[in-house]
N, C-alpha and C positions, 0 to 999 in steps of 0.2 A: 045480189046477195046470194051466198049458198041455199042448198035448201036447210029445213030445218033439221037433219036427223044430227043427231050428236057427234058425227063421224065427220059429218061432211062441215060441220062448224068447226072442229076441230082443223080441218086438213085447211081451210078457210084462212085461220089464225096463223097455222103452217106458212102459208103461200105469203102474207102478209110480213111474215117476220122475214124468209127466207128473198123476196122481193128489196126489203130495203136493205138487208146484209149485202146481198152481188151489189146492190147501187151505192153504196157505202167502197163495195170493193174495187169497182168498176170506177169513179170518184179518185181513190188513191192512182190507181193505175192511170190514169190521164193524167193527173197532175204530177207524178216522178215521168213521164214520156215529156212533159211539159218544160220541165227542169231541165232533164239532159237535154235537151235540144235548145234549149237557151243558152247554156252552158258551152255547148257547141259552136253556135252563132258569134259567142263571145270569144271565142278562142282561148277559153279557159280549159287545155287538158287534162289537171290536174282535176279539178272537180268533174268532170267529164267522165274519165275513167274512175274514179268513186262511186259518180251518178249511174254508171254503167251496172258496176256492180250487183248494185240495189235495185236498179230499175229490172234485171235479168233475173233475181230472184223472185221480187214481186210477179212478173210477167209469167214466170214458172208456175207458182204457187195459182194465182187466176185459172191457168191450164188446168192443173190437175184438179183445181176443184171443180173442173165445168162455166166456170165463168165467162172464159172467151175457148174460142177453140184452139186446136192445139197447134194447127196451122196457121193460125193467125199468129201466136205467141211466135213460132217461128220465123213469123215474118216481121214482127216489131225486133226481133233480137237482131235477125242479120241488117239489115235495113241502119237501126242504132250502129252494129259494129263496124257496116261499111261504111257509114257517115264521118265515125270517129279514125277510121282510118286513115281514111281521103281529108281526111282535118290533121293528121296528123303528119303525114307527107306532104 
């Protein structure tokens, strides 16, 4: 537990709200990486490239908030679009 002073309860409550939002966020993001790669598998292009979409914005959005690093986002994006590529040829 924090210590007792008024600040540190607060920043306590902080850490606790802010903890389950990224794991909330972090939750979404696995399960659209989850989706287009199913999707993939399937050899469904059409939802594929939809799921792409959404799943490049999401992965964006994680970045800029600090959720995942920014290099990593880069690397789930090319990774998805060479997948989709090489499924599409």
């Amino acid at each position: 537990m924090a210590k007792r002073t008024k600040s540190a309860l607060k920043a306590n409550r902080q850490n606790i709200k802010r903890r389950e939002h990224n794991r909330q966020m972090r939750s979404k993001l696995r399960t659209a990486l989850k989706s287009i790669r199913a999707s993939l598998d399937a050899k469904d292009l059409g939802g594929a490239k939809a799921a792409l979409n959404a799943t490049v914005s999401i992965v964006d959005k994680m970045a800029s908030k600090g959720i995942i690093h920014r290099n990593t986002a880069g690397r789930y994006k090319s990774r998805l679009s060479a997948r989709l590529t090489k499924t599409v040829a």
